[in-house]
N, C-alpha and C positions, 0 to 999 in steps of 0.2 A: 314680754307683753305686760300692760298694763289692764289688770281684770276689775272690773268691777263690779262687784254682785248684785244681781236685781233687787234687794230688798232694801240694799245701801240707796240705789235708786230712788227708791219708791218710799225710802224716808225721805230722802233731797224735795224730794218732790211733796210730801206733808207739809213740810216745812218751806216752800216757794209757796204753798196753799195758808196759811197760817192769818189768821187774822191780828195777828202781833205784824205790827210792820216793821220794826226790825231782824224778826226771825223771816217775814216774805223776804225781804232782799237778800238776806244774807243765804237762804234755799234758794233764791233767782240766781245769785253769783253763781253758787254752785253749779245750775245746771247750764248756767251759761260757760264755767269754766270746761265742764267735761264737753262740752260744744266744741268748745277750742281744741280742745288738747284730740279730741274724735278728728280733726279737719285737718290735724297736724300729722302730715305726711312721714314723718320722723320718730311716730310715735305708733305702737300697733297696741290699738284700744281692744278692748273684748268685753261684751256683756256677759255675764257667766248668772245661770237659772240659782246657781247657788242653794243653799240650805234655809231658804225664806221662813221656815214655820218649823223651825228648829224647837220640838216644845221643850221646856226645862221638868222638873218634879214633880210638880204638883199641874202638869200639862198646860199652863198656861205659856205664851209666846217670850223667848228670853230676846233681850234688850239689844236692840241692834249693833251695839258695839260686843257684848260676847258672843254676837254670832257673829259678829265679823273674825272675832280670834278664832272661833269653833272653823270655820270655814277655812280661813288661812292656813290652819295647822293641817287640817286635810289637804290640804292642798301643799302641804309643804312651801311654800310660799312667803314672804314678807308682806307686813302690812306697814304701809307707807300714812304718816299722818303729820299732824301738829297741834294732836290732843294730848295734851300730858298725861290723861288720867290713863288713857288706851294705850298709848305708849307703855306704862307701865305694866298695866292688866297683862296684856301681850309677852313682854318681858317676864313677868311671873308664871307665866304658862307657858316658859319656852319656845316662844314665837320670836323671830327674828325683828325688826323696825328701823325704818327706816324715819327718823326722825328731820320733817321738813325744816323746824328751827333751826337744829346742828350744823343740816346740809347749807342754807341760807346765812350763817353765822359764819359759815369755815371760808366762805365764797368773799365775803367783807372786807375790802383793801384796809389793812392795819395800816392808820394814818396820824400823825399830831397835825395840832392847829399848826399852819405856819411852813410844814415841811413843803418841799418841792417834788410832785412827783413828775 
């Protein structure tokens, strides 16, 4: 299954709110994308209540991306992305990833100008 935590949500959805009209579209893709991929028969979506108010040290709320690793690793899980930075964070905390460049990159027909496929 593919999980997605509410709080991941309910950033997407700040950020479709955003008065930067680059950042609104780019949160509209997004909630348009999990639209998709929710519709798509082939794919078993799940909203997960997840660990949304995960407080860090000094009790104030940690950043949505280390609670995304906080939560995956509980969950034993992969965090599937194509943020570099998370990628890595994840990686450094022994979290597994699934990196969407890689996957996207491996998929690419290796071709020259000219050849015949």
């Amino acid at each position: 299954p593919l999980i997605i935590p509410r709080f991941v949500l309910q950033e997407l959805q700040a950020v479709a709110d955003s008065s930067d009209k680059l950042k609104r579209n780019r949160g509209r893709r997004g909630l348009d994308v999990l639209k998709r991929l929710q519709s798509n028969p082939r794919i078993e979506l799940q909203m997960h209540e997840g660990s949304a108010g995960v407080p860090d040290k000094s009790g104030e709320r940690v950043r949505v991306d280390e609670r995304l690793v906080l939560f995956t690793k509980a969950l034993g899980a992969r965090v599937v992305t194509n943020d570099f930075n998370l990628n890595k964070i994840a990686q450094l905390q022994g979290v597994d990833v699934i990196n969407l460049n890689e996957v996207a990159n491996s998929l690419k027909t290796v071709a020259l100008p000219g050849e015949y496929l």
